[in-house]
N, C-alpha and C positions, 0 to 999 in steps of 0.2 A: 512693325508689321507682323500678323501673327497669321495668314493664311499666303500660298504666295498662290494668284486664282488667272493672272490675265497672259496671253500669250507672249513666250517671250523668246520665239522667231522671229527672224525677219521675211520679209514677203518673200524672198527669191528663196528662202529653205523651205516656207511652204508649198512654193509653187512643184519646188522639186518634190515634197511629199506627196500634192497633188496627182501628180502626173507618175510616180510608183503607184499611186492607186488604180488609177483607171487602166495601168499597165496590167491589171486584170480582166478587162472587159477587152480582147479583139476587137470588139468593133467601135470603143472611141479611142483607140491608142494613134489614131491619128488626128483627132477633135479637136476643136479649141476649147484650151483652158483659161478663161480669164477669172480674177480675183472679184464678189461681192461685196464682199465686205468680212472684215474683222470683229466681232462682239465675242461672245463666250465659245464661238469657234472662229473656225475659218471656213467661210460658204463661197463656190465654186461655181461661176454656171460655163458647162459644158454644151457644146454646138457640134453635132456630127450629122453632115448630110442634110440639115433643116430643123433636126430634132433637137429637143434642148432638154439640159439633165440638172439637177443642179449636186452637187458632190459637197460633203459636209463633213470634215477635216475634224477631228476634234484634241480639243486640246487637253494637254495631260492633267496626270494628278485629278480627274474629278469620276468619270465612269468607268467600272469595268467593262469589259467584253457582253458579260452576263447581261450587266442592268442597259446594256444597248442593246441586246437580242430582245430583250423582254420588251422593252418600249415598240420594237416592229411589230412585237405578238400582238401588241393592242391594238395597232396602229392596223393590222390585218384585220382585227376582228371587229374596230369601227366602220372599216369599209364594208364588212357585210349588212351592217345595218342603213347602209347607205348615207353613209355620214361620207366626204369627200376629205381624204386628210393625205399626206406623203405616204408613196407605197416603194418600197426600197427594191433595187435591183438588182437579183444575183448573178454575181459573177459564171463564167467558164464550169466552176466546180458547184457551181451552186453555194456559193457564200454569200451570205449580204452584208457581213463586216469585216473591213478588211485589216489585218493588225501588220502596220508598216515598222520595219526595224529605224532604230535611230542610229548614229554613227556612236553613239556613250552608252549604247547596249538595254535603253529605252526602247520603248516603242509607241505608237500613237494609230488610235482608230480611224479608219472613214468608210462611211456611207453614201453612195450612189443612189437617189429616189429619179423618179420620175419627175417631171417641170408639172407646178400646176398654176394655170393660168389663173390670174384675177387682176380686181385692183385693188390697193390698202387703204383701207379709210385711214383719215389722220383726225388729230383736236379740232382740226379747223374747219372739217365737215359737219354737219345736220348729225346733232348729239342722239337722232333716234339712232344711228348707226350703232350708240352702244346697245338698244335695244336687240340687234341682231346677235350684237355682243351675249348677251345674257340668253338671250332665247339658246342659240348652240351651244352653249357652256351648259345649261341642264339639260340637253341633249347626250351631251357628255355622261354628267353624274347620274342620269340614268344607265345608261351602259353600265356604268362605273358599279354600281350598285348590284347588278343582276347578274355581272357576266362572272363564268368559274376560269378563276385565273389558272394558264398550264402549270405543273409540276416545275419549280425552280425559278419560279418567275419573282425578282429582284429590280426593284427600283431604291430611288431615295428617299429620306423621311424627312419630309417639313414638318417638325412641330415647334415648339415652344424653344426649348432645347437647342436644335439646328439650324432656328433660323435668327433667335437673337442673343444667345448666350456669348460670353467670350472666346467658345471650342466654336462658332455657329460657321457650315459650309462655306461661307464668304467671309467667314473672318472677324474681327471684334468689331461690331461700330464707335468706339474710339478712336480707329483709325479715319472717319471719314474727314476729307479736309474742309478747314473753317469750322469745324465745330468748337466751340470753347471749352477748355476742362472747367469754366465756373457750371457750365451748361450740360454739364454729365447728371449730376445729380436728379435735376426734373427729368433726363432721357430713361436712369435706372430706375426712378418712380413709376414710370410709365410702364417699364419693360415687370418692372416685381406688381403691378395693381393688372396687366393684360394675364401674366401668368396665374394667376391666382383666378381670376375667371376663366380661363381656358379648362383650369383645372377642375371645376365646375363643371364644367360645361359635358368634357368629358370627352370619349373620342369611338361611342357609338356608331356600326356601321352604317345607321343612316344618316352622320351627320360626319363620319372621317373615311374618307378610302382616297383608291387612284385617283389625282388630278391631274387636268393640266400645269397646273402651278404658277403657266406664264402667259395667260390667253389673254394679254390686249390687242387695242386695234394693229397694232404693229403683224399680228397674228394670225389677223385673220383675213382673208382675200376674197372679193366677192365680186363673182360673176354671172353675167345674164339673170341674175334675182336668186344667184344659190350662192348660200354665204359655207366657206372653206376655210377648214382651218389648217396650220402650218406648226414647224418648229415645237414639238414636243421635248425635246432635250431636256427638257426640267422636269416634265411627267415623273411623279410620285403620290409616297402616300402623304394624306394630309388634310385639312377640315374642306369639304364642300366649298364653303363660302369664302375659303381663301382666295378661290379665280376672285370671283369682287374684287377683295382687294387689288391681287395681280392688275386688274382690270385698267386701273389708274395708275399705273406704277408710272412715278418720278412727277404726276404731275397733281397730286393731291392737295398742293396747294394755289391751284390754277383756281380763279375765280366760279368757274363753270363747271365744275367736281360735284359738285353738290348733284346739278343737274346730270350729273353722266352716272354719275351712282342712283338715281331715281329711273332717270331708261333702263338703265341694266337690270334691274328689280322689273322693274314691267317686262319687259322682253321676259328673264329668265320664267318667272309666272307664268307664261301662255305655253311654257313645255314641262313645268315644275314647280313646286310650292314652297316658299321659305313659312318655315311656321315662325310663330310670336318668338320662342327661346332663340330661335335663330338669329331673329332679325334684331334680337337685344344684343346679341354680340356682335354685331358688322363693324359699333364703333373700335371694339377692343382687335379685331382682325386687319383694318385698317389701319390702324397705329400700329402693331408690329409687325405690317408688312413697310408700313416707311423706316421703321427704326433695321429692321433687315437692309432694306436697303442703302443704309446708311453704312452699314457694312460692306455692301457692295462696293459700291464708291470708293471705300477705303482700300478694298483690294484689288481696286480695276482703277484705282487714279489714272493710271496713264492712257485709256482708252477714251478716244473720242466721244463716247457717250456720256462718260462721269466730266469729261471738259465741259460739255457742252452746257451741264448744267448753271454752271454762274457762279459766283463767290457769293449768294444768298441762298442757296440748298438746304444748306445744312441749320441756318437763322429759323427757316419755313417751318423745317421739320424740329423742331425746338418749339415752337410757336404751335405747332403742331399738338406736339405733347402736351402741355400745358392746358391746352382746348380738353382734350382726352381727361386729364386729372380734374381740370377744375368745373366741366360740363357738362351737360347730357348732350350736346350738339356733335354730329358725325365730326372727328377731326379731320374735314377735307374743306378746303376753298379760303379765302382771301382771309 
């Protein structure tokens, strides 16, 4: 194992972190804290008096202090443009992160936002829903584009490099399980023919800045006909058209991919323009976002999400590559 990435508390040490956290806010230190769920953090939703908060725990070894103020800066200045995204809530002294001691002289962030109401599309809804998907992702990358970032503002870098080399944020995809070592070979084909057009391609500001990085349906909440997005935690810099890929993450080899990659181009067009250069890289953006996350998997085995995939994951995304090396066809779908 070469990145160690997934939490490794147990529920009752988080709860306890929990509830040090909101020991900041008077008025839900007496709320209820129950657990949402476990993924790349620990998310919290908080109940005081009717209101609801949700509290986002975060787990070590990935952001500083820094690159978590910077991501509220954006997340402030999307709301001016009336985009509907989590707006965080300062404490007593006015802090909106709060850095909790650990008993081995660590320490770990949390964040307190506001609840925002919606509901989450899944695969198994009306594939225009990626259309919505795409429409507010260059919603995004316009911001993204125009807006002057404050003095000191630090996020993380997706590129080539970080997300599938052996140093990559999530660790080596070697590690991912069921992969074969005969089946490395076609994966590092894959990973030396995307980087070499990447490098192409280049990382001009109107095709590389802030993203979201993780904008799928899981993401995004949609109520009364306004579609909301969530969970910024991955926001950094990195190419435009990598949301796309993100878009589909884990299930690129889902029969109906093809089609959810074709809404999300339409939708994102009615707010944005992918020109011709662009849209010839979607294949090579798409393969090393699955080969990333193959990495993933490897460092977050233990997590319900990386189980849930099946002991043929890692075959797909294999089959995957091989599509990439030997075709012009998108490497997504059956």
């Amino acid at each position: 194992m070469t990145a160690r990435q997934s939490e490794h508390l147990d529920n009752s040490a988080l709860m306890a972190l929990a509830r040090q956290a909101i020991s900041h806010y008077p008025f839900a230190r007496e709320g209820k804290l129950s657990l949402l769920c476990r993924s790349e953090n620990a998310t919290f939703l908080l109940e005081v008096a009717g209101v609801r908060y949700a509290l986002r725990l975060h787990r070590g070894d990935y952001h500083q202090h820094g690159d978590i103020e910077s991501e509220l800066n954006w997340l402030d200045a999307l709301r001016e443009t009336g985009i509907v995204v989590p707006q965080a809530v300062p404490d007593e002294t006015g802090q909106r992160v709060q850095s909790l001691p650990l008993a081995n002289g660590g320490e770990r962030y949390a964040v307190l936002f506001h609840w925002i109401d919606g509901e989450m599309p899944g695969t198994d809804v009306d594939p225009r829903a990626f259309q919505q998907l795409g429409q507010i992702t260059a919603r995004l990358h316009q911001h993204s584009r125009c807006w002057q970032k404050p003095a000191g503002f630090q996020r993380i870098i997706w590129d080539h490099h970080t997300m599938v080399s052996p140093q990559s944020h999530w660790g080596d995809w070697k590690d991912a399980p069921g992969l074969r070592g005969a089946d490395h070979q076609t994966v590092q084909q894959a990973i030396t023919q995307a980087g070499s057009a990447l490098e192409r391609f280049g990382k001009a500001g109107s095709r590389y800045g802030l993203i979201h990085a993780d904008l799928r349906l899981t993401n995004l909440l949609l109520c009364k006909g306004e579609t909301r997005v969530i969970d910024f935690d991955d926001c950094g810099f990195g190419w435009y058209l990598h949301d796309l890929a993100a878009a589909i993450s884990f299930v690129e080899h889902h029969p109906r991919a093809p089609q959810w990659v074709d809404h999300w181009i339409t939708g994102y067009e009615r707010a944005g323009h992918i020109n011709d250069e662009e849209m010839a890289l979607v294949p090579t953006l798409l393969i090393q976002r699955r080969i990333q996350l193959l990495a993933w998997v490897g460092s977050h085995a233990d997590t319900g999400m990386a189980r849930s995939l099946g002991p043929q994951w890692a075959d797909h995304s294999v089959r995957l590559c091989r599509r990439y090396l030997e075709t012009d066809a998108l490497p997504v779908g059956a």
